[in-house]
N, C-alpha and C positions, 0 to 999 in steps of 0.2 A: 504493500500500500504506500503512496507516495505522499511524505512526508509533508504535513501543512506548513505553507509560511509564515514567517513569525508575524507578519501584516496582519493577516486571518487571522491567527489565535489572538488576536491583541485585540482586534476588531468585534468576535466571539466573546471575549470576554468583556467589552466595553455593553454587548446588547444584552448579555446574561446577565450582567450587573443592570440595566434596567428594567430588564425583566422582573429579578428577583426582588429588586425594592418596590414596584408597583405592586405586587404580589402580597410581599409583606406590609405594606400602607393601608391596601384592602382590607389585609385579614385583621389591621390593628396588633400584631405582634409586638411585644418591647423590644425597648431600644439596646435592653442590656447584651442580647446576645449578638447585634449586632456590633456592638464597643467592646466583647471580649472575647468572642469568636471568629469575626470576619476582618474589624477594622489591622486588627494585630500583621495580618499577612500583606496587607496595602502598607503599612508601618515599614513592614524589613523590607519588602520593595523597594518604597522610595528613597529608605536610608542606605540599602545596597549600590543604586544608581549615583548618592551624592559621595559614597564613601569613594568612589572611583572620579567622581566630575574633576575634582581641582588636578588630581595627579595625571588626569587625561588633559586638560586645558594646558596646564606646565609643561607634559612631555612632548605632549602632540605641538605645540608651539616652537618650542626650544628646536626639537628633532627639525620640525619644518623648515627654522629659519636657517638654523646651521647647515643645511642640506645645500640650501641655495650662495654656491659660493660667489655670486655676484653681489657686493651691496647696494650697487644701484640699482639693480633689476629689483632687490627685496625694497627698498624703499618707493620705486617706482609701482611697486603692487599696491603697499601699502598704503601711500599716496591715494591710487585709484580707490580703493575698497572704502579708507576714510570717506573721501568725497561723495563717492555712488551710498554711502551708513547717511552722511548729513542732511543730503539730497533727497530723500527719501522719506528718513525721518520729519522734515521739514514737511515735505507735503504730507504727509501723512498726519499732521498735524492738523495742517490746513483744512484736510478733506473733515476732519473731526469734527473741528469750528464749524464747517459750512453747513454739514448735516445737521448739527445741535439747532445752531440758525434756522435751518429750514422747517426741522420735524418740530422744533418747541417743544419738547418731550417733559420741561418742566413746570409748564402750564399745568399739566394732568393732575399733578401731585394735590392733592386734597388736603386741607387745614389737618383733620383727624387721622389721615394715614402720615400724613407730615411728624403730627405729635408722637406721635405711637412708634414711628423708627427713630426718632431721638431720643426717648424713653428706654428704648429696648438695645439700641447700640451707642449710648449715649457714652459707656465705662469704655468701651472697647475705642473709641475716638479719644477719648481723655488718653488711653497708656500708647496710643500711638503719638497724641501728640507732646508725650511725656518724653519717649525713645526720644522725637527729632528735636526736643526741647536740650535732651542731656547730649544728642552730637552735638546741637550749638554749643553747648556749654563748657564742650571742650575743645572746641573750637577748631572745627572738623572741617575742613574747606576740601575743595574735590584736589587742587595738587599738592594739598600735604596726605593727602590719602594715597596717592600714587604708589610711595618706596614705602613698604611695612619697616616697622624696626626687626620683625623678625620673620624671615620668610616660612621658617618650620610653623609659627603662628598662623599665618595668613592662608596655607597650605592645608589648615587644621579647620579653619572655619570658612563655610560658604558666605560670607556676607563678604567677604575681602578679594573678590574675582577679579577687578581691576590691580588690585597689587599684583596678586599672582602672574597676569596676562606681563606687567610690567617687565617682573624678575626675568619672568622667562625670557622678552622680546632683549630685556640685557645681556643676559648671560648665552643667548642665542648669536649676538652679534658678538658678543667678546672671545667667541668659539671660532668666529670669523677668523679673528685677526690674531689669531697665536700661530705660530710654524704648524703645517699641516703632519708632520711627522707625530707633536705634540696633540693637533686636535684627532688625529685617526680614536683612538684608545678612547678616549672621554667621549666620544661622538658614537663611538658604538653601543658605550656603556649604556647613555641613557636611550639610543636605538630601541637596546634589547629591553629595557623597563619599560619602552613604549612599549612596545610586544606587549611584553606581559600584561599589561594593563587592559590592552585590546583583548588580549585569550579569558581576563578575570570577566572584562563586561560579557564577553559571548556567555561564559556561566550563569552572571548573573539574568542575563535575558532569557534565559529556561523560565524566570519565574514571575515575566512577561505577562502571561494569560492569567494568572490568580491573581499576581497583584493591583491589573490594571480592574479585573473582577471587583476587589476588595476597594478600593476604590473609590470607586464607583456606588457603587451599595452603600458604603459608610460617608459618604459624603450624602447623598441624596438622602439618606436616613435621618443624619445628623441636622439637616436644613430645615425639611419636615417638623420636626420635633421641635427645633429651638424657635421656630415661629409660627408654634399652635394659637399661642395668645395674640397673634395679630391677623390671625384666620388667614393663613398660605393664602387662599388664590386673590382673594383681596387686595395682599399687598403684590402680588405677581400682575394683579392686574392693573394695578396703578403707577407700576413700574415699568409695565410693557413696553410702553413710548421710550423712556431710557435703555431699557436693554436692548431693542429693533432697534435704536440708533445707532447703537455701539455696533450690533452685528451687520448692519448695515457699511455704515464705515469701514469696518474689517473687509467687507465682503469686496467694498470699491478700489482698498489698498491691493487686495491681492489679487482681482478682478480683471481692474481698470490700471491702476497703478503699477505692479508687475509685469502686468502682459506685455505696457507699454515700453518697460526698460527690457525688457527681454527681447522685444521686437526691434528694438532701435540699434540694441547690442550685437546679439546674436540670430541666427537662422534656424534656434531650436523652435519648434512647436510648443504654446504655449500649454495644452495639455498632455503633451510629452515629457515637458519639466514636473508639471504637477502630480503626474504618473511615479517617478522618478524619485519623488518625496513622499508620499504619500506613507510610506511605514514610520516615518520619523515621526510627520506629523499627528500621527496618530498615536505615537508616544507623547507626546508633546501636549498633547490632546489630556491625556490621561493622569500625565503629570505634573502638567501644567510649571513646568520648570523647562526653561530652555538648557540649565548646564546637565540633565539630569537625560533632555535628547538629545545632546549632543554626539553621542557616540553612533547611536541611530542615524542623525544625519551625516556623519563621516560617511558613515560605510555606504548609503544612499545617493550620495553626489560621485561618490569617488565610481561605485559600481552600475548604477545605473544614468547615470550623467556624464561619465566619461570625464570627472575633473581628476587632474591628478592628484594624488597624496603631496606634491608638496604644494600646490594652493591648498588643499582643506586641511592641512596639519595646521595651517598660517591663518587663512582667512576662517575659518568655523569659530574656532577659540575666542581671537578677538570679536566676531558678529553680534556671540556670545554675552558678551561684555558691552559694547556700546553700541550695537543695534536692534533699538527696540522698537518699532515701527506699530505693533501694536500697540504698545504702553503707551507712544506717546499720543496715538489716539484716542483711548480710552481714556486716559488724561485731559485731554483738550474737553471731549464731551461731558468731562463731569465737572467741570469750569464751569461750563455752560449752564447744568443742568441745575445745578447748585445754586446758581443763580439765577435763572430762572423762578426755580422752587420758591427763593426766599423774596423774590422780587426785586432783586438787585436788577439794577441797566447798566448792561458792556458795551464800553463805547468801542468804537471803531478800534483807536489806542488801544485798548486795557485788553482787548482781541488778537492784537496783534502781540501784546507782551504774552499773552497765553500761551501762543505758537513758539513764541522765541524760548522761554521758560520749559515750555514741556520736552524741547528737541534738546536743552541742556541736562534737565532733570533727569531723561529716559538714559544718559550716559553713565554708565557705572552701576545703572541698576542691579543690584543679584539675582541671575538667575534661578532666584527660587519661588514657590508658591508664594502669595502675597505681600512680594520685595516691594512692589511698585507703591505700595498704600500708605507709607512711612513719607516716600517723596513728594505724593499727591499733598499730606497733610501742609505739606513745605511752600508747594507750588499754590496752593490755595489760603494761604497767608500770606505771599507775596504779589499776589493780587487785589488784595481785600477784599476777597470771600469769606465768611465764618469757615471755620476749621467743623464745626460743629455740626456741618451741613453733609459732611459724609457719612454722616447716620444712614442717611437718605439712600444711599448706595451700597449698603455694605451685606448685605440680605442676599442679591445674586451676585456678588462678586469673585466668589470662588467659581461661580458658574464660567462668567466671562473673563477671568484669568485663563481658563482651560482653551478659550477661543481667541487671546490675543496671543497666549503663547504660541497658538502653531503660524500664527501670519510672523513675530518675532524669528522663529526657525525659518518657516520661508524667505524669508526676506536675508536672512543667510545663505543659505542656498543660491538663491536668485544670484549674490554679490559673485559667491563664488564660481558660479558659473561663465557671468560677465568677466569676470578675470579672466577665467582660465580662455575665453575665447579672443581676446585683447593679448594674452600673454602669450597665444598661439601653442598651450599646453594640455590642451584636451587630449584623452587619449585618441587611439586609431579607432576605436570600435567606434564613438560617436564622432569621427572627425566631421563625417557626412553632414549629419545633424546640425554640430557645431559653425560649423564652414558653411 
């Protein structure tokens, strides 16, 4: 019998996981056995995936850059991929703002559903805005964040992604410039750790189809429950407008927006790319952490996209890091919506610092579930919106982290691909495509 791909069983277990919590909602079953029998295996999953993300962004980076013994060609990549990150992120931004503009999604919001999600995520807005209160407080600016003081630290905790990308993109070039007799030995060394770290993720993605299962269940379980006292569909329905804006938006980014860099770039089909990713994305999907698909999108670009291993050793990692093209949408809409909601008027100005602010904000974000919500609180005091106002949103949020993360991975993808077709590195098998 021929072996299902790991796409399928991710995908299988993404609808058995909705199965099974529609099922269980029905029947009214407790929540307990779902928080100590199912959630547990979603747990080792996602910490299995982060336990490998930083030591994969380090290796795979470092390995890439030292590989490439030209440093103008590696700056000249870099170059391009920053630009095509800014570029992107910027409109991406833009299209946020226009949609929020158009649909008014915060009209909808009603006095009494208004009160009732400030009530209910009222504590949960207080300790995020406690967290970005104590970076201020020590005085955390984004380029003293750059160099960790200790890279085994930074290595140790996901929220330090940009340091890591750093170290590595240092010690990648400083690998450059030593006598090649000197870099053979050390270049192999951390080779062969990239290896291994590649052969630990293949392990751990055997546990792909349960945990993306568990998941799934335990998230949809846990929403359910925590907002019986605001009667679910009520608040789902007064939210609709926000959330169809967000999806909306997404759907233009990766629609309209992609197709159109992919077209202007490259001679790939643009559902031949979307083909091509589609198992990541569906990781992605599940885990709603871009460092956590990352390894997923490696193997995806490199094997079905035809990029070599040394763009996506280079360009994935960093993407990672500061291309968030859904975040910064999702961002810009709840600018919007927020105010909207409270009855604030954005002028033209205070619109346009939204879009500049969010394309900065989404830089350094951590790739992990609910990183972006910390910088939101930031971004929405530096505009003069209540911080208080992301009550308002915080209800589907895990929902739509799971759908910006995969346009965030896309939009990785995409970069890398335009490279590799500009750096004239694509392999043979898609040269056709490419070319």
């Amino acid at each position: 019998m021929k072996k299902i791909a790991l796409h399928v069983q991710i995908l299988i277990g993404i609808v058995s996981g909705l199965l099974f919590t529609f099922v269980y909602i029905k029947q009214a079953w407790p929540i307990v056995f779902v928080l100590n029998y199912i959630k547990p295996f979603g747990t080792l999953f996602l910490n299995s995936l982060k336990m490998v993300a930083m030591p994969l962004v380090f290796f795979s980076l470092l390995v890439g850059i030292a590989s490439i013994a030209n440093t103008k060609k590696l700056s000249r990549m870099g170059t391009k991929a920053s630009m095509l990150y800014a570029v992107t992120t910027l409109l991406s931004g833009s299209i946020g703002i226009g949609a929020a503009n158009i649909i008014k999604p915060g009209v909808h919001i009603s006095k009494q559903t208004r009160v009732a999600l400030l009530e209910l995520y009222g504590t949960n807005v207080h300790q995020l805005a406690l967290q970005h209160q104590q970076e201020q407080n020590k005085g955390v600016q984004l380029v003293a964040k750059l160099v960790p003081e200790n890279v085994f630290h930074a290595l140790s905790n996901n929220t330090h992604l940009l340091q890591v990308v750093v170290v590595s993109v240092l010690l990648g070039i400083a690998l450059l410039k030593i006598p090649t007799p000197k870099r053979k030995p050390v270049f192999a060394f951390f080779e062969g750790l990239y290896e291994a770290i590649i052969q630990l993720i293949r392990m751990v993605m055997h546990l792909a189809p349960i945990g993306v299962f568990s998941l799934t269940t335990s998230l949809l379980v846990e929403l359910t429950s925590q907002n019986q006292a605001l009667n679910l569909l009520e608040v789902l329905y007064a939210l609709l407008g926000y959330v169809g804006t967000v999806l909306i938006g997404l759907l233009l980014v990766v629609g309209v927006l992609y197709s159109i860099v992919l077209r202007l770039f490259t001679s790939m089909p643009f559902f031949h790319f979307l083909r091509g990713i589609y198992p990541a994305q569906l990781l992605a999907f599940s885990s709603s952490s871009s460092a956590a698909a990352l390894p997923a999108s490696m193997e995806s670009v490199e094997k079905n996209l035809g990029v070599s291993e040394e763009i996506s050793r280079f360009l994935l990692p960093l993407g990672a890091t500061i291309n968030m093209n859904g975040t910064a949408l999702y961002q810009a809409v709840i600018c919007i919506f927020i105010a909207q909601a409270m009855g604030i008027e954005c002028s033209i100005g205070t619109q346009c610092l939204i879009i500049g602010h969010v394309t900065i904000a989404s830089l350094g974000v951590a790739g992990a579930p609910g990183s972006a919500l910390v910088t939101t609180t930031a971004l929405l005091e530096s505009v003069g919106i209540p911080a208080a106002g992301l009550s308002l949103v915080l209800a589907p949020d895990r929902l739509l982290d799971m759908c910006r993360t995969v346009v965030n991975i896309t939009g990785d993808a995409l970069a890398a691909v335009v490279v590799a077709k500009t750096e004239q590195k694509a392999s043979l098998t898609d040269a056709a495509i490419l070319h």
